[in-house]
N, C-alpha and C positions, 0 to 999 in steps of 0.2 A: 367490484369497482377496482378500478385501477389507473395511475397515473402514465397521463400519452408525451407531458411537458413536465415540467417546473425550471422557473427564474428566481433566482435570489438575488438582492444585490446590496451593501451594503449592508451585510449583517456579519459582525464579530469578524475573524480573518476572511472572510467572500467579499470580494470587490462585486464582481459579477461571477456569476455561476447559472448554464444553461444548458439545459438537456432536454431532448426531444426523442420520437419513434423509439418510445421506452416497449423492452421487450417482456418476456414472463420473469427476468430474473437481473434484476439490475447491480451492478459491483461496481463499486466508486472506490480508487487506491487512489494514496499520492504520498508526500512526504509531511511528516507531524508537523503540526500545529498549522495547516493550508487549509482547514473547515470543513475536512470530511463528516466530524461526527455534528458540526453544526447542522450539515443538512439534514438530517435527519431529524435535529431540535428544532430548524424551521418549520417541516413537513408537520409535525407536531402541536408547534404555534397555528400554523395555517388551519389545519383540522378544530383545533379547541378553540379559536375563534368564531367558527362557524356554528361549533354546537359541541356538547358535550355528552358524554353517557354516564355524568355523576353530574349534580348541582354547580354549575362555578367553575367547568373541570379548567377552563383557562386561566383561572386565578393558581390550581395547582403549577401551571407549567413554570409560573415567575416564584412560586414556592420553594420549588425545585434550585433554583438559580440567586436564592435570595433573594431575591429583589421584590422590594418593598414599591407596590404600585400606585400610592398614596404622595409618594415624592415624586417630583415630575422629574428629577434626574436621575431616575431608573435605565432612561434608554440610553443615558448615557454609556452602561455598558453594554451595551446589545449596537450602538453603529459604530462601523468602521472609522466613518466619517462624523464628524456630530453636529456638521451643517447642514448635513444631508440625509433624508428618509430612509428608513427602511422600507422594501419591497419583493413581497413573497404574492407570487401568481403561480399558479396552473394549471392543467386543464385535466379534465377525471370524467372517464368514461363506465357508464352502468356495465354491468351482466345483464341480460336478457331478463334471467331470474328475477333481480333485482329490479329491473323496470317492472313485469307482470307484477311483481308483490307491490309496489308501491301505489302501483296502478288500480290494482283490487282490491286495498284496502288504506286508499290516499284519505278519505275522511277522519278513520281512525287514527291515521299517524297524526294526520295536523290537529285534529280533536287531543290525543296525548301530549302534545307538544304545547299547546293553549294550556291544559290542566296542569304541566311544570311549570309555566310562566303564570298559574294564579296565585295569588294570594293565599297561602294557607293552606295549599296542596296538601296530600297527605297519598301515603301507599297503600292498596288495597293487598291484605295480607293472603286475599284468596289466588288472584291474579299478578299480583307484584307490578299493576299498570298504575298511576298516578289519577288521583281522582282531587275534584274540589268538595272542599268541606265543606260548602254549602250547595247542595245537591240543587237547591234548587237553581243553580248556574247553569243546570248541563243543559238544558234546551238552549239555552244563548249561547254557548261554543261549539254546539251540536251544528246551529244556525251557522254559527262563524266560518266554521271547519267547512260547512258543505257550499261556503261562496270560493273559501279561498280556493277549493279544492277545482273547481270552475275554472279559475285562475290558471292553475299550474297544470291541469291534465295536457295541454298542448306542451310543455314544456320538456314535458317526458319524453318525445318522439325526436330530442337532441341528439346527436353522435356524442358531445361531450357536452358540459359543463365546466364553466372558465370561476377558477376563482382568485382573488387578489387582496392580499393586506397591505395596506401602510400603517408603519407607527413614526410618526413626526418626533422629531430631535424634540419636542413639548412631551412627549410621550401619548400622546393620542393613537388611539388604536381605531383605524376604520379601514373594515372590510367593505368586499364587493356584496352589491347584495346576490343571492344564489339562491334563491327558496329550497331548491328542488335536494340542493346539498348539503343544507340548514338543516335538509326534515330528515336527512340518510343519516349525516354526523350526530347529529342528538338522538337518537334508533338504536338502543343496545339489542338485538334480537343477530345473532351470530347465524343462525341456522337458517334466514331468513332475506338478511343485509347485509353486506359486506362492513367490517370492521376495522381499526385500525394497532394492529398489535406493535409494540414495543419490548426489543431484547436489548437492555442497557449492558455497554462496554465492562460496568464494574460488577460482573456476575458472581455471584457465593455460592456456594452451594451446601448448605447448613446438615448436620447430623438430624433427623428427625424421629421424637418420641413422641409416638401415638396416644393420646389418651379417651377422651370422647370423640368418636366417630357420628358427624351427622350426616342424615342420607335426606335431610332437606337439599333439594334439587336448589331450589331457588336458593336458597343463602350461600349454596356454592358458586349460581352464574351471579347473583351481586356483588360475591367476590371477587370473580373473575373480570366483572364488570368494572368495579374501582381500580384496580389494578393493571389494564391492559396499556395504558399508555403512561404511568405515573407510580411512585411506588414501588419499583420493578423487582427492588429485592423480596418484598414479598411474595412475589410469585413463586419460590423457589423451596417455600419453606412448609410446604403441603404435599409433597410427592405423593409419600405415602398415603396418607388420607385421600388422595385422589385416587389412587391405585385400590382399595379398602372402597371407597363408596362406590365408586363403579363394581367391584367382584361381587359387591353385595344387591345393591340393585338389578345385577342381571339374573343375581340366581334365586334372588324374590321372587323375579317377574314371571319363571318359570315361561318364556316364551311368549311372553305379552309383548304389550310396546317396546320393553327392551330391546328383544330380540333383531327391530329395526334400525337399530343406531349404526349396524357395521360393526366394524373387529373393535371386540374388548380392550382397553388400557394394557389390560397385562398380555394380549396376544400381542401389542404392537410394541411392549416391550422387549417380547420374546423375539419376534423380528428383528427389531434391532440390534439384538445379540448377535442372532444369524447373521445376519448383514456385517458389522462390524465388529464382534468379538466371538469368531464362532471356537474357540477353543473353550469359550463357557458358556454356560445354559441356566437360563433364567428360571425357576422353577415355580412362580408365582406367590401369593400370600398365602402361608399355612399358621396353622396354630400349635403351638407351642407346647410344653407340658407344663408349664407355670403360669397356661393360660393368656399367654402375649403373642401377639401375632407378628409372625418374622417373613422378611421377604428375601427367604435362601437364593446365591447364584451359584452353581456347584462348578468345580475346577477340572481339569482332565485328570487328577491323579485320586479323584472322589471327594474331595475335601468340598468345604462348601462354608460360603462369610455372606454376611446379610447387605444388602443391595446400598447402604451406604457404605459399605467400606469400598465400594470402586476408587479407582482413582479420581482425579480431576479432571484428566480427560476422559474420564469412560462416563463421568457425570455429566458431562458438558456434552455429548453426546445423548446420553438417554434421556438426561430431569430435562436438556433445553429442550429436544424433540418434543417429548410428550409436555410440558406446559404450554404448547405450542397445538399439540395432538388434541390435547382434552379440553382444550376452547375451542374446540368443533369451530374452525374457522372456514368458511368459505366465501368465494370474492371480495376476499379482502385482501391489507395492504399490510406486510411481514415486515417490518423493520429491523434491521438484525447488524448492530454494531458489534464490531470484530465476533464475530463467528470463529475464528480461529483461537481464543484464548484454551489454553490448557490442551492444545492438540498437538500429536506430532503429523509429520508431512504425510503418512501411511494415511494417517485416520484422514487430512483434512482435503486429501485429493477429489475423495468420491462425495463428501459431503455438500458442496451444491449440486450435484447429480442427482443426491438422494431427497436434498428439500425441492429441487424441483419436481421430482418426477409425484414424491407423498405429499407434499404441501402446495404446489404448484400445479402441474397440470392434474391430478387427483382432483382438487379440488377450487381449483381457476382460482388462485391466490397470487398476487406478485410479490416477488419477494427483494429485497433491497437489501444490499449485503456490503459493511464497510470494511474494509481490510488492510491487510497492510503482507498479507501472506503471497510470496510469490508463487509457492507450489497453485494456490487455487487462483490466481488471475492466466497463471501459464496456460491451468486447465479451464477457464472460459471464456477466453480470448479468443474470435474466431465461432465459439458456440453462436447458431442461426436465431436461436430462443431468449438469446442473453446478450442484454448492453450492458457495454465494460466503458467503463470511463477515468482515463488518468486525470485528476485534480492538483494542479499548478499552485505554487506560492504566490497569490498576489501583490507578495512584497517584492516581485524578483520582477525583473525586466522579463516582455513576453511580446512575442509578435501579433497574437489575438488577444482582445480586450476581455476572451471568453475562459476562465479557469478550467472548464472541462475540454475534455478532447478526450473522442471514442479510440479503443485501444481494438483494433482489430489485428488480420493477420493474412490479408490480402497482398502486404507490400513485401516484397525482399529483400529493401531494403529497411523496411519496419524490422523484419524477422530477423535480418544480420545483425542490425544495431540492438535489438532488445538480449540476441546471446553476448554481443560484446559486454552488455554493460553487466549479464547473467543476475541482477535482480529486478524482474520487473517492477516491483512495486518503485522503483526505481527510474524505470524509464520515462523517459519527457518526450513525447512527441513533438516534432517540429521542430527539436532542438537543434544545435550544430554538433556534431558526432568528435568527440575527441579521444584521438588514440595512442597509448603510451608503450615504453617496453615495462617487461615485467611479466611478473604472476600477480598482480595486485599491491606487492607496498608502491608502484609510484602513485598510483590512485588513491592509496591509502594519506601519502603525503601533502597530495592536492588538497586533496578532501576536508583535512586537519588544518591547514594552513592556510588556505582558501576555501574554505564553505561558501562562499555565495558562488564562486565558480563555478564548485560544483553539483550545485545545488539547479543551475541555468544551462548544463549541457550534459548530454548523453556521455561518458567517458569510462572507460576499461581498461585492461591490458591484452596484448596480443603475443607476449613473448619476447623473442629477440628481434635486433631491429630490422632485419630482413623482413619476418614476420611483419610486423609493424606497417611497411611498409607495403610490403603484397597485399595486406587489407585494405590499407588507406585504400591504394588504387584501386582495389576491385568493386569497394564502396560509393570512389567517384564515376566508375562506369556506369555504377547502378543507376544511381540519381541523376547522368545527366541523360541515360536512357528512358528514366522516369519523367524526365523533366523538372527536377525537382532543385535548378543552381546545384552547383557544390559546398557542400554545411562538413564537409569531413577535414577534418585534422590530423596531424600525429606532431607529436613531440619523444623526441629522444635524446639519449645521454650522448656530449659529445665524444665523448671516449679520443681516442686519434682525430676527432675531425675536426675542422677548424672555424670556429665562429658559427651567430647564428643566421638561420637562412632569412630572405629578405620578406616571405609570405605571399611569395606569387605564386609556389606550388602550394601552398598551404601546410608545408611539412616545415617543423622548429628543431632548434635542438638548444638544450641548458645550454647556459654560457660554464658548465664547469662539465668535469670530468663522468661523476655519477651524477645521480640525484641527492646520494648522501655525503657531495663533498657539500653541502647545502647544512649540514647536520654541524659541520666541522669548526662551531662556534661556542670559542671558551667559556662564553657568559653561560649557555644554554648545558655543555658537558657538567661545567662545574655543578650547575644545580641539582642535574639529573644525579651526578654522582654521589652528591649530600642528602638527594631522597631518596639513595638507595642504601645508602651506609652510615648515613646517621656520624654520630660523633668517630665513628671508624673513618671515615675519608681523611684522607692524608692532603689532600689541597686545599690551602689557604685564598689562594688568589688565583685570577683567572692567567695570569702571567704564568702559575705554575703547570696549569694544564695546558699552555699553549705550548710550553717548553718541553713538555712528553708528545704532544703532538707533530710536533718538529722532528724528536730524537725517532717518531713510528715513520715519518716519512722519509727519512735517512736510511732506515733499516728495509723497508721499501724499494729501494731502488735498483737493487739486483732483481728482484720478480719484474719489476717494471721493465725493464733494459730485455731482459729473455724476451719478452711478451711480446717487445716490440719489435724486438728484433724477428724472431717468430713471423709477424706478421707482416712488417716489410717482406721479407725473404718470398714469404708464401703468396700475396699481394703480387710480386715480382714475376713467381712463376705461373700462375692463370693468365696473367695478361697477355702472354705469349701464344696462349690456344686459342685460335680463332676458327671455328669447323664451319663453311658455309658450301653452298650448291645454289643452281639454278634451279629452283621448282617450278619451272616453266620446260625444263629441259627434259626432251624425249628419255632420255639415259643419262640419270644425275652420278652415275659412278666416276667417272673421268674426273668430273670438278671438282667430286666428294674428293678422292686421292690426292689430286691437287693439291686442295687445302690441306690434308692432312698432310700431308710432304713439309708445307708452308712451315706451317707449325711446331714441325719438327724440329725445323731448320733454328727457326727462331727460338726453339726452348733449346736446344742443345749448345747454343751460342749464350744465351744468357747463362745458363748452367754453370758453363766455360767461366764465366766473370766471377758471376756468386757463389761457384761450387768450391771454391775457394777459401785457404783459411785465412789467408792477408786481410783477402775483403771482409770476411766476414767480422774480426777483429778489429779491423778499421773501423768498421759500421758499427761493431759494439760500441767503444770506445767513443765515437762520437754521439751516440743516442747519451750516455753516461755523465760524458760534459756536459750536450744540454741539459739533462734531468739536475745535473748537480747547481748548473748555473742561473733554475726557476727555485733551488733550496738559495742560494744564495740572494733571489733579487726578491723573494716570498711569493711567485704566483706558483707554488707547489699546490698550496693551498686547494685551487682549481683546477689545478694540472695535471695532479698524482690522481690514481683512483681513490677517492673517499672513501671508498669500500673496504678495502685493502685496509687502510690507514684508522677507520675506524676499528675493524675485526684487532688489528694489532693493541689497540690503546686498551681495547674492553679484556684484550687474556691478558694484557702485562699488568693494567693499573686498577681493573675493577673486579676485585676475585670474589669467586662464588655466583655471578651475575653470568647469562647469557647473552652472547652480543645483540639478539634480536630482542631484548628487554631492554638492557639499557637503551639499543637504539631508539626503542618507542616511548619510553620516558624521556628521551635530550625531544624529541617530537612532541610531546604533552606539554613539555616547559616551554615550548615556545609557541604554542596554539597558548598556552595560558596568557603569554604577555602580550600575544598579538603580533609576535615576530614573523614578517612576511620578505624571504631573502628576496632580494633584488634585480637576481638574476629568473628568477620564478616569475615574479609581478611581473615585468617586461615581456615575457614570452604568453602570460597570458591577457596583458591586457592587450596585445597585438590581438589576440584570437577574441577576444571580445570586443573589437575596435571593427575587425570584419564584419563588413554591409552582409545581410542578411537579406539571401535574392528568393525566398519564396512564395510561389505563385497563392493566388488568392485560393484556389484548393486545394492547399495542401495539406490540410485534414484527411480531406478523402483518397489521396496517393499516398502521402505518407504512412498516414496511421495502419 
């Protein structure tokens, strides 16, 4: 079985949440706390209301969650809204297999399923099938079983099965009715039915000591049966016992029915070694000489430590695989919140590779995988077998009412925006594209200071502002070639430049010098400076740190005057080269000359002017007054480079501290109070004020 749809809406942070032409291998990223790992607790809900593979299993799921179903304001925390329902639908398609079994033995299932719902059931210890304690029932559900089954045989020959819960702000729980999904979900036979596994986010992975070994078959799959959807730390705490009752059962069998199960536990252990840790080797379960059984892994230098001492990641790899392995799962439905914990990027690149190809097409399993890793959405974005899906904050303004949106890698301008921002699990489709200078602190600064900003647009750095700017444009070529409006930004530091722009090119610049003359506030210094020096700080008052900030921009103002002058001068001389030709022209040589004559003429006349030390001295001297005349009237403040101004403050007044520490502490102190400078707010709430022009498919271009 496998799901083609599901709808959520109104459950916990899902406003709406919708996904369809689900493929073998499903991955849902977004940003914390937006309901990824909800869905998965919905899918969950949806299954255990329909039926269960333990007595009540839907009472476990509200067990799980505290909640006490006795009180009707339980669903209070389960809606978003609490005027309004909850609502989980959707649609699940059989395997082949799974239709012929249900098909060839439809009386015995719904006969099983009448005997849980009698009165006084009881387990037969021969078969592990549910029988009524008064035998003499069984011609009457025998009777029952062979009408209903009358009933349902036509219903088998569906492409899908739809199914749908509401549970009402009253806490009413009512499903759709589904026979045909009733009789598959309450069906523990793994080998047989497709199943519903769960791999919970808070995975342990415990030391285990063996002590009775049973090679009762059945009390293993009841085990495995209670715990597949509920429980989950359980799972994790039998490895070895698992590994021990399978070496033992196959070397019983001596080539009996064993022999037909496929590769051993401990062979698919050993793969997994080879596959991802082939510098050591698995060497299976031996016995000891004080009579204990130990599961050696030997090292390249011969040494060799028993199979719990892996690491976390090398556990997370093996125990998750094989409790995965050894419930002989087939067409069923893999649940697997973050999959990544305890991995590095090496291990976790190939790992949906590897559940797809052993867990997935091996054995027609789909598997649903939540994450938050950008190495593994990099590597199945674009996969033909694999829906990727980014999930949106529904608390954030959004141009679709739909929380998901497929992450493909068909657009190029998808593909440039998702390197600008370099973490996918990060990117937002359909968003407006916003681009800074930098290596990342001015993203870093947005980010801190305005979260919901940037929480509602795609935003990176590109370098310096040329940089900056060659992207922006090349970005809006993209998208108007796409068709896609223009959603692209940039904002830069106004260094030399004057004022900001009006937002008809869509390019900003800070109303100050850097981004850290933003930083350049005594409330914000002072504190940073007292949480990093404790009763050692020398400043009382903010009066006193504004009056070293003053004396760092004084001292200042020779580096500034060079710079500038520097770049006037140099400014001066490009503008005078002008190389152009007729590219129409049989023989572009004559014009090329031409202009380069042009050129000449015009740089060696200016030269003439600037090359000079009068002028050039003049021009100092006047850059000097002004600088000294924005100290006197205080817009140094935004005038000077912050950068400069701060680097001096942090070697003069905060010793032992590197400037890029303190700097991200005076950043912390003012994320803490909520301080959003004013020159920032303005420039973004212009870029969030922009009409947002895209077409009604821009899922399918975009994404």
């Amino acid at each position: 079985m496998r799901f083609r749809s599901i709808k959520i809406q109104n459950f916990r942070s899902i406003e709406n949440f919708e996904i369809d032409k689900l493929g073998d291998l499903v991955v849902i990223a977004g940003p914390n706390g937006c309901g990824k790992s909800s869905v998965l607790d919905a899918i969950r809900l949806l299954k255990s209301s329909y039926g269960g593979y333990k007595p009540n299993e839907w009472k476990s799921w509200f067990q799980e969650f505290n909640l006490d179903i006795n009180k009707p304001w339980f669903a209070d925390r389960l809606l978003r809204d609490r005027s309004k329902p909850l609502h989980i639908s959707a649609s699940i398609e059989l395997a082949k297999a799974e239709i012929d079994f249900i098909q060839a033995n439809l009386v015995d299932l719904i006969a099983e399923k009448l005997w849980r719902e009698s009165p006084g059931h009881h387990i037969s210890a021969a078969t592990g099938r549910s029988l009524p304690q008064d035998l003499r029932e069984q011609p009457r559900i025998i009777r029952r079983a062979e009408s209903l089954a009358a009933e349902m045989r036509n219903q088998l020959s569906r492409q899908s099965h739809e199914l749908a819960l509401e549970v009402s702000p009253k806490g009413s729980l009512i499903p759709l009715e589904s026979p045909i999904l009733e009789l598959a979900f309450g069906t523990y036979l793994p080998a047989s039915l497709g199943i519903f596994e769960f791999q919970s986010a808070s995975r342990t992975y415990m030391r285990e000591k063996l002590n009775n070994i049973s090679l009762d078959l059945q009390s293993n799959i009841d085990r495995q049966r209670d715990q597949t959807l509920y429980d989950s730390q359980a799972k994790y705490r039998s490895i070895k016992s698992h590994l021990v009752t399978d070496f033992l059962h196959r070397l019983l069998s001596k080539g009996g029915a064993q022999a037909d199960r496929g590769p051993s536990l401990n062979a698919t252990v050993t793969e997994l070694f080879q596959q991802f840790f082939p510098a050591k080797v698995y060497l299976g379960p031996e016995v000891d000489p004080h009579g204990s059984i130990q599961f050696p892994v030997r090292l390249t230098n011969g040494d060799s430590h028993d199979i719990d001492e892996l690491s976390s990641g090398e556990k997370e790899i093996v125990y998750g695989y094989l409790r995965l392995k050894s419930a002989g799962l087939k067409n069923s439905v893999i649940l697997f919140d973050e999959p990544e914990l305890h991995l590095n990027p090496a291990l976790l690149r190939h790992l949906p590779d590897f559940y797809h190809k052993h867990l997935g097409v091996a054995e027609n399993n789909q598997i649903w995988l939540i994450t938050h890793s950008d190495v593994m959405l990099r590597h199945c974005a674009g996969h033909p077998k694999y829906s990727v899906f980014y999930m949106s904050d529904s608390s954030q303004p959004k141009p679709t009412q739909n929380q998901a949106t497929p992450v493909l890698q068909d657009s190029e301008l998808a593909e440039a925006t998702r390197a600008l921002v370099g973490d996918l699990t990060t990117y937002r489709p359909y968003s407006k594209v916003v681009i800074v200078e930098g290596e990342g602190f001015d993203t870093d600064v947005i980010s801190r200071l305005f979260p919901e900003f940037a929480q509602q647009v795609n935003i990176g750095a590109a370098g310096d502002k040329k940089k900056v700017r060659d992207l922006a444009s090349h970005l809006r070529r993209v998208a108007r070639r796409l068709g896609l409006g223009d959603q692209v930004f940039s904002i830069c530091d106004k260094d030399f430049d004057i004022g900001i722009s009006t937002g008809a090119t869509k390019e900003y610049h800070w109303d100050v010098y850097h981004i850290e003359n933003y930083l350049l506030e005594p409330r914000y210094i002072l504190a940073a400076h007292r949480a990093l020096l404790g009763i050692q700080s020398k400043y009382s008052s903010e009066e006193e740190v504004f009056g070293d900030l003053l004396r760092c921009a004084k001292q200042s103002i020779g580096v500034i005057t060079a710079k500038k002058l520097q770049s006037l001068v140099n400014n001066q001389i490009v503008d005078q080269i002008n190389i152009g030709t007729d590219p129409q022209a049989e023989n572009p040589v004559p014009a090329l000359l031409k202009s380069i004559e042009a050129s000449r003429y015009r740089l060696s006349s200016k030269l003439d002017v600037i090359g000079q030390s009068a002028y050039l001295e003049q021009t100092r001297d006047s850059i000097r007054e002004d600088l000294l005349s924005k100290i006197r009237e205080g817009s140094w403040i935004s005038e000077f480079p912050g950068r400069s101004i701060l680097t001096l403050f942090t070697r003069d007044h905060v010793p032992r501290i590197a400037y890029e520490g303190f700097r991200n502490v005076i950043i912390d102190k003012m994320a803490e109070s909520g301080h959003r400078p004013r020159g920032m707010q303005i420039v973004i709430e212009r870029i969030l004020e922009e009409p947002s022009d895209i077409p009604d498919d821009i899922p399918r271009k975009w994404a």
